[in-house]
Every structure is written in C-alpha cells, then in structure tokens.
C-alpha positions in Angstrom: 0.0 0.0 0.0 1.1 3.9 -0.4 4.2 4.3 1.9 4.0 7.6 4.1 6.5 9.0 1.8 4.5 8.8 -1.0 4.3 12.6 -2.2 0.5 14.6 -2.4 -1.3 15.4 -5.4 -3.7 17.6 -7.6 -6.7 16.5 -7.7 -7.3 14.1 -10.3 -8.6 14.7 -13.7 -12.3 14.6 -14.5 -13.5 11.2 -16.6 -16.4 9.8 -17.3 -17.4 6.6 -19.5 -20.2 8.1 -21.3 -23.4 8.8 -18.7 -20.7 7.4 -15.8 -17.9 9.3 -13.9 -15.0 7.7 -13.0 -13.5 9.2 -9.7 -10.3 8.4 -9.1 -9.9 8.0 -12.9 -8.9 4.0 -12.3 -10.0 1.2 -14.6 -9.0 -2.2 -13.5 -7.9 -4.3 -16.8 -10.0 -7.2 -17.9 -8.0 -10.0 -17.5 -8.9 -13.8 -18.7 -9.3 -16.0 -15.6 -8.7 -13.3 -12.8 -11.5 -10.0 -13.2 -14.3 -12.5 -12.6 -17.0 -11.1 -9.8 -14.7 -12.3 -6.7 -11.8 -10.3 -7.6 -13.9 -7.3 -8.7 -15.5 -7.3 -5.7 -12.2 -7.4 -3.6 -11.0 -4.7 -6.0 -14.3 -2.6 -5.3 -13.8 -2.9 -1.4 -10.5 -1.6 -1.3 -11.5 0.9 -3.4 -14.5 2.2 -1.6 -16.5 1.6 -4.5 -14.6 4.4 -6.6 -12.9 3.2 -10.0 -14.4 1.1 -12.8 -13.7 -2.4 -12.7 -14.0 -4.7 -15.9 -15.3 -7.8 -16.1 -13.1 -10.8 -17.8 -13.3 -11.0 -21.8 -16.4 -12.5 -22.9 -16.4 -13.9 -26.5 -19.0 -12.1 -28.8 -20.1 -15.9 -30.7 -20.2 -17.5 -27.2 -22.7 -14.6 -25.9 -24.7 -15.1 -28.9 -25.0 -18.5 -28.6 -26.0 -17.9 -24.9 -23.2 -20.6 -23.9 -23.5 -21.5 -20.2 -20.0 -20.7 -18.6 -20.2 -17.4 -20.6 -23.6 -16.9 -19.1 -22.4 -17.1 -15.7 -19.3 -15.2 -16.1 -21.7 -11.9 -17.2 -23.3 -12.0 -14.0 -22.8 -9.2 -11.6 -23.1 -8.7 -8.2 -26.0 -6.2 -7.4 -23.6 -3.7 -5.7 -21.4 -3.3 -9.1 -22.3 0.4 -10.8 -21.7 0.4 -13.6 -21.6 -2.6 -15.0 -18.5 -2.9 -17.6 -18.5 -5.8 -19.7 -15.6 -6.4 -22.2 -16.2 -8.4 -25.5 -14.3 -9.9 -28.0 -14.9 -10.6 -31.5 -13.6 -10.9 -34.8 -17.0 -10.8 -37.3 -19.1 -7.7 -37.0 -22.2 -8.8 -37.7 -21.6 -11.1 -34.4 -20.5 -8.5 -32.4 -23.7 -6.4 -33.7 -25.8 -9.1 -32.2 -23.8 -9.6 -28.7 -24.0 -5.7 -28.3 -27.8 -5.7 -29.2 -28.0 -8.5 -26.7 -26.4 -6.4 -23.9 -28.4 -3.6 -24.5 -31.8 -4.7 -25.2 -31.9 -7.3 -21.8 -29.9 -4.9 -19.7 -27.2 -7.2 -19.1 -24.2 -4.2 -18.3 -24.0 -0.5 -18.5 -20.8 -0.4 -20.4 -19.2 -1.9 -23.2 -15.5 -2.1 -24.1 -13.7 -3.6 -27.2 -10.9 -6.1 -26.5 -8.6 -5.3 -29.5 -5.0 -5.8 -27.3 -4.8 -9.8 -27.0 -1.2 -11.1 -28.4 -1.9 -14.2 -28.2 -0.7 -16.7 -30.7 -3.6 -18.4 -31.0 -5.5 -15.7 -31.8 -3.5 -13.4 -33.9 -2.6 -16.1 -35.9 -6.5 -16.0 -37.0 -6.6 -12.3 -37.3 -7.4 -11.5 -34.1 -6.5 -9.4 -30.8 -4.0 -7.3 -31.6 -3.2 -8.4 -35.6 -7.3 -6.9 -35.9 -6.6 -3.0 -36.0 -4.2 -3.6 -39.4 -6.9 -4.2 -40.8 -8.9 -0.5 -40.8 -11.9 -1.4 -42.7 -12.3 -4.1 -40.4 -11.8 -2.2 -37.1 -13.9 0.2 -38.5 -16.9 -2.4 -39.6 -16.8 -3.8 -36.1 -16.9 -0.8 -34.4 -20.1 0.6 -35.9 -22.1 -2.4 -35.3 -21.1 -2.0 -31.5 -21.8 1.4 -31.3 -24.9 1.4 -33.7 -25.8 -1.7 -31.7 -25.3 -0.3 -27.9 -28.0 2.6 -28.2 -27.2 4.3 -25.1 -24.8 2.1 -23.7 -21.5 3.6 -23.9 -18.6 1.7 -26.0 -14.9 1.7 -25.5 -12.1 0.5 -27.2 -8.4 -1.4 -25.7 -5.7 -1.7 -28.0 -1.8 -1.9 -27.9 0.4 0.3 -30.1 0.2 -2.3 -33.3 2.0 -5.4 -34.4 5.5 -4.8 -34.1 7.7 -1.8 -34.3 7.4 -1.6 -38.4 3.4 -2.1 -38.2 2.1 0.3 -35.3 -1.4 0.9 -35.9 -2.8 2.5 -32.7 -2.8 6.3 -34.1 -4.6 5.1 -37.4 -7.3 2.8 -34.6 -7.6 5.7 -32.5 -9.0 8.2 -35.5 -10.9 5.4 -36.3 -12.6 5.1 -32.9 -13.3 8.4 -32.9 -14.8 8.9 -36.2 -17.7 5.9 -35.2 -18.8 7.1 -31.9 -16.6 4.9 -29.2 -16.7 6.9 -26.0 -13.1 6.3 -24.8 -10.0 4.8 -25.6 -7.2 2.6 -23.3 -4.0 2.2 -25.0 -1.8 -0.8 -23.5 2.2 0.9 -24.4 3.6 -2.3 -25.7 3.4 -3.4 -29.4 2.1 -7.3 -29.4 5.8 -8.9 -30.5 6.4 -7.6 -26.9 3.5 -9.4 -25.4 4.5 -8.4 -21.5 8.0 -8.1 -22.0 10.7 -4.7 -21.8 9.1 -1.6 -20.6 5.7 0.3 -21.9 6.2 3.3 -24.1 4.3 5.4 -22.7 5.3 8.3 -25.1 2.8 6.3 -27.1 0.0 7.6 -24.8 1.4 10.9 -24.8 1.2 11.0 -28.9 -2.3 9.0 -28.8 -3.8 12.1 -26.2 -2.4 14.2 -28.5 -3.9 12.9 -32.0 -7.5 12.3 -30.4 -8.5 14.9 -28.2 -12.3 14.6 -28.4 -12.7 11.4 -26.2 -10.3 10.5 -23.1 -6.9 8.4 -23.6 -6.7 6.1 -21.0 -2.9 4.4 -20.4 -2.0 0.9 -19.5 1.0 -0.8 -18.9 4.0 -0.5 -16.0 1.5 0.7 -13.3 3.4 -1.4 -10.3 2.5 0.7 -7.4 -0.2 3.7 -6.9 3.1 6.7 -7.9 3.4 5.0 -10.9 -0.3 5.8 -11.7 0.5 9.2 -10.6 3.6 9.8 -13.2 1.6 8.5 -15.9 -0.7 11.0 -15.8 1.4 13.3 -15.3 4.0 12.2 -18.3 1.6 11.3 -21.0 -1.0 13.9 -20.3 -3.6 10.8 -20.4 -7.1 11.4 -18.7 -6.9 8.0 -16.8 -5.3 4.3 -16.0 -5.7 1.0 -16.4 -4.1 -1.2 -14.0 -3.3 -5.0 -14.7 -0.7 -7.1 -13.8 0.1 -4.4 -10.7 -3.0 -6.0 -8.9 -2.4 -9.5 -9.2 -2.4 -10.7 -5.3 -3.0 -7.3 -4.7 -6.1 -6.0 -4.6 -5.6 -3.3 -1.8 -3.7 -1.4 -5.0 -6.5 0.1 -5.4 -7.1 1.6 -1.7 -3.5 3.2 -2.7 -4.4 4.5 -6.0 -7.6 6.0 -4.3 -5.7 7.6 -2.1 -2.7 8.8 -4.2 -5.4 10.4 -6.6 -7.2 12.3 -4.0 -4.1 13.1 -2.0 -4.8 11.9 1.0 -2.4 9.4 3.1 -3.0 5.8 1.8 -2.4 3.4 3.9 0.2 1.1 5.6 1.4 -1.9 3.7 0.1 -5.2 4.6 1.7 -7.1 7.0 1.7 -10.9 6.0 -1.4 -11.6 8.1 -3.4 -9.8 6.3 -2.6 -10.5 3.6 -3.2 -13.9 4.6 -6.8 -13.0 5.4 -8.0 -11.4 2.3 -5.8 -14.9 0.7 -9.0 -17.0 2.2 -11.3 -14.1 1.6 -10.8 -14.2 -2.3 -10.9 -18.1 -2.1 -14.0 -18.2 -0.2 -16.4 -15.7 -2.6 -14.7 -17.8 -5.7 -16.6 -20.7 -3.7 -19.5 -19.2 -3.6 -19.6 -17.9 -6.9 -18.7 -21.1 -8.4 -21.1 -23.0 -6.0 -18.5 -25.5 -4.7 -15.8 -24.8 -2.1 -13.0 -27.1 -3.6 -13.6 -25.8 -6.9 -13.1 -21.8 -5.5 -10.5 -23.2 -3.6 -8.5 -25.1 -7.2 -9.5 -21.5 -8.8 -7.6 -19.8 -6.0 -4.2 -21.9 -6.5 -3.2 -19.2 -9.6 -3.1 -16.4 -7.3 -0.7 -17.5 -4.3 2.5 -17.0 -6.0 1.6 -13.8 -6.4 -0.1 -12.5 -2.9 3.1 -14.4 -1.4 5.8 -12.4 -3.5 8.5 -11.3 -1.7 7.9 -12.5 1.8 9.6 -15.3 3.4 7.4 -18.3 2.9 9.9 -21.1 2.1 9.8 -23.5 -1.2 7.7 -26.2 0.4 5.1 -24.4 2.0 4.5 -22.4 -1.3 4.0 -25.8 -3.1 1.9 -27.0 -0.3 -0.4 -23.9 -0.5 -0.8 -23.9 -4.0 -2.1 -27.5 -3.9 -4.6 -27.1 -1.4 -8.2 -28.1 -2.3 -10.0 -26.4 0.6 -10.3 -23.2 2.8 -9.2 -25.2 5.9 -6.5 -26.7 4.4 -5.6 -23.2 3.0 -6.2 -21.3 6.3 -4.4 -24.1 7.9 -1.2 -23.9 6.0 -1.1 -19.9 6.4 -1.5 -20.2 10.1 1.6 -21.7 10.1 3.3 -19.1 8.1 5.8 -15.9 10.3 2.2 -14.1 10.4 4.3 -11.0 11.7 6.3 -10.0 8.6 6.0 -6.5 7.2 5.3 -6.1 3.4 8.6 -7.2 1.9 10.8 -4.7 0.0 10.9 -4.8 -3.7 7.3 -6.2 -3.9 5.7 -3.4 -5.7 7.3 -4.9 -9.1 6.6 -6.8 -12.2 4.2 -9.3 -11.4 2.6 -12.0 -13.7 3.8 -12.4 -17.3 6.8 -11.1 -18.3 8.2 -12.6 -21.6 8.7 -10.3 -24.6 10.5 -9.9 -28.1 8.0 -12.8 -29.7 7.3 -13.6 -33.7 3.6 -12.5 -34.0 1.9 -14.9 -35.6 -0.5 -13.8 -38.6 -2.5 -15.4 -41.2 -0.8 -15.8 -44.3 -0.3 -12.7 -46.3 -1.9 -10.5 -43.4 0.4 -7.7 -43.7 0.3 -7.3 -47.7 -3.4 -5.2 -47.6 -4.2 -3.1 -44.5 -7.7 -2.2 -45.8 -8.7 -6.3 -47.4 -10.6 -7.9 -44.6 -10.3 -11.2 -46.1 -8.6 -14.1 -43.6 -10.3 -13.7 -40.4 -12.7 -16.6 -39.5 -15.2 -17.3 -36.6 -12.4 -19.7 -35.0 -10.3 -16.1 -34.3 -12.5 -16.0 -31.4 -11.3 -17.9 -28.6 -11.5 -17.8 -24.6 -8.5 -16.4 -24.1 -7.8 -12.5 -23.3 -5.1 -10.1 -22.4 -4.0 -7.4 -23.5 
C-alpha cells in the first residue's frame, strides 16, 4: 500500500465513460481467468467503490449462442455500478448481435472492445492485436457496437500495433473516434512484446495528442499507486488501467484512491493480512462457483503472487498452492511468520513477463491493411489479455 512518503497530489482529472464518472480516474484491466465477480468485488472494497472495474473477456459468438459458462461469467453482483463488460470478436455482424443482446436485456452499462490480445492463437486468426491492421475491419466492427449499444457507452483497448514496423494505434484511435466509441485505453507495448521490456508510454502521450475529443486512458508499467500518478502526469492521459500491478494485490486500489485524491494511503500489509483477504478471495470464488474445492482449485493461480516477496519457504509455497479447501488453505497460512512486514521490492513486475516474440499472422496478413479477407469465426477464442 502507499508508503507515508508517497508525495500529495492535484486532484485528479475529471472522466467519465459516457453517462458514468470515473472518480479516481482508475480502470482495473479485464484480465482472462482473474476479473471475474470475486476479484472485482475485492477490488471494489478496497477501493470504496470508486474506480471502474471490468469484467473478464467475454467472446461475442459465445454470448450469442448464450453458452453457459459465458452466461455465468456476465453476472454481476447487485452492488457493481456500472456494470463494464468487455467483449471480444472478430465478425461484425456477431458483435452487432452480442451488443444488441447487452443492450436490449440490460445485461451491463458499459461496453469495451478487447482489441489488445497477443496471443498466438489468436493473432494467428486475425485477431486481438493483428485486428486494428486491418482499418476497414476495425472500422466495420466498431459501428455495429456502437450502432448496436444505443445508449450504452462503447470503449475500445488496443496496444500500439504489431511490431515496431506495423504500429497501428494512431490510425485505430481516429478510427474510434470517427464511429462514436466513447473512450479509448492504449496498452504501451506493441504485441511482438506481449508483456515483456518496458511500456512506451510516449505512445499515450502522442495517442492524447492525435484524439483529443474522447479521453486516452494508459495501461502498462503501473506497479505501485506513484506510478499511476507519473503516468498521468508524463503522458498527459485522462486515466489508468491497471493489470498485472493488482495481481495478489487488490488493496492497490485503496493506494491508488488515495494517491489520486491526495490523501495518506495506507500502511502496507503485514503478511497476516494479507493472509486474510488470501482466504477471503478463495471463499467468494466458492461461492460464486457454487463449490468450495472448486473456489478453492480456482484460488491456486493467485498464491505466487499474494506471497511475493515475503519469506514463505519452497515447500510451503508448493503446499499452499495445492490445497483443495479453505481449511486446508487457512491451515497452511496459520503456520506461516504471520508477523512480517510487506517485503521490500514487492511493488514490481508481477505475472507475465516474456517479450521480443514472432507475431503470428494469417498468411499474407500484412500485404493489404484495408482487405478484410482471412479472419474466421475460430479467431474467437477464450483467451484475453491485452
């Protein structure tokens, strides 16, 4: 959490999604696996409620097709306003229909655009991140969303392009623009880097810059709540999204409240509190899946990171990423040094880190940057990031 010496600030910049403000001006990321409705609602309670928080990427075909895992993962709790709901799709006459859908049964209250996934097994099919080099195709699937959502507001997430040679995320951002999307989140990496090296976040600058009708919100390198701070300052950007800097973390965004609204954030965790919210986050993925063990399996993912930095010892992080239910979980943290303070060097690069990759295309993909030809429905798969 904020350190006392973390410095005051302004007061942060005005934003609002459309009919919704967004005070601090903090989006958490959608993130495949991890933003379902427990972490949100972690998120939310740090938070005070303030923020937007994303759900997970839902698949525009699967929403269509009313699929029942996709069903469940649209759900929200009855506290969460607004609702944000990110989709993914490829073919826009599908994502027509899914936004339609949205709207018309009052399933959320926003609607953002996953265009950042690097994925190989989905920019290989033309989609994620390969999509925006395609402009007519950006464009096509951006006016059924918006035409589609009514009232709803739509919003975009994109990285800077392909690769150093193909950066596309000036040419998207127009684009956006010129079909109605209420806001856009540039990710400062181009998708060859997937997580890897550090985020350009000139790139956010020069995106704030070339669209100034909607707000530029900036993603990527946001470790700790300062870092939040800087990139606003730096890039001139009218918000952030935060990611990886809130995995096993979800008090981040107590700090970033704070930070924003300059005020003293508070202490850093010790390790038994951490420890609590640990069986806290596995015991509402329980109850949202409807079967302890399972919350508890669902859990495993996130120890690593709530245990970084602290001395835990090999075995017991094997053991506790293992466990299969919350007394066995609660059981095997009693028996941690409850009593150490929040470890130096913490605050870091968390999650994925690998970078410098071969994007894979379809064949001939770079060749035409307005012929839509080569994407097909099995582009869309349940996978995000971004």
């Amino acid at each position: 959490m904020t350190s006392p010496e973390t410095p005051a600030t302004a007061p942060a910049p005005a934003l609002a999604i459309g009919p919704h403000p967004v005070h601090p001006p903090v989006v958490l990321a959608p993130m495949a696996g991890i933003t379902n409705a427990p972490f949100r609602t972690l998120c939310r309670e740090f938070s005070g409620g303030k923020g937007l928080f994303v759900s997970e990427m839902i698949t525009t075909r699967a929403l269509v097709e009313r699929n029942e895992k996709t069903m469940q993962l649209i759900r929200f709790d009855a506290s969460e306003t607004p609702r944000s709901l990110q989709l993914y799709g490829v073919d826009p006459a599908t994502v027509g229909k899914a936004v339609r859908m949205i709207a018309e049964e009052g399933l959320a209250d926003h609607i953002d655009l996953n265009f950042g996934c690097p994925v190989p097994k989905v920019t290989r099919k033309g989609g994620g991140s390969a999509l925006p080099y395609k402009r007519n195709l950006l464009r096509s699937i951006l006016r059924e969303a918006v035409t589609g959502a009514g009232d709803l507001p739509v919003t975009m997430k994109m990285r800077k392009g392909i690769d150093e040679d193909h950066l596309t995320y000036l040419d998207a951002g127009r684009i956006a623009v010129e079909e109605g999307v209420t806001a856009i989140a540039l990710h400062g990496r181009t998708a060859a880097q997937h997580y890897g090296g550090t985020a350009d976040w000139d790139a956010i600058a020069r995106l704030k810059e070339h669209v100034p009708e909607v707000p530029v919100l900036g993603n990527g390198d946001i470790w700790c709540a300062e870092d939040a701070l800087r990139m606003v300052r730096e890039t001139g950007c009218d918000g952030v999204v935060v990611g990886r800097g809130c995995l096993g973390r979800p008090w981040l965004f107590a700090d970033l409240v704070a930070a924003f609204e300059g005020t003293g954030g508070p202490a850093a965790p010790p390790l038994a509190e951490v420890a609590r919210v640990m069986v806290r986050h596995a015991t509402l993925l329980g109850e949202w899946l409807g079967d302890e063990a399972r919350g508890v399996i669902d859990f495993r993912k996130h120890v690593a990171w709530y245990l970084k930095g602290f001395a835990v010892g090999s075995e017991m992080r094997k053991r506790l990423a293992v466990t299969s239910s919350l007394a066995e979980l609660a059981e095997g943290l009693a028996e941690l040094d409850l009593d150490q303070s929040w470890p130096a060097g913490a605050d870091g690069p968390r999650g994925r880190t690998s970078g410098n990759n071969r994007v894979v295309l379809p064949e001939g993909w770079l060749k035409d940057p307005y012929d839509c030809a080569g994407v097909g429905e099995d582009a869309e798969l349940d996978t995000s990031g971004g």
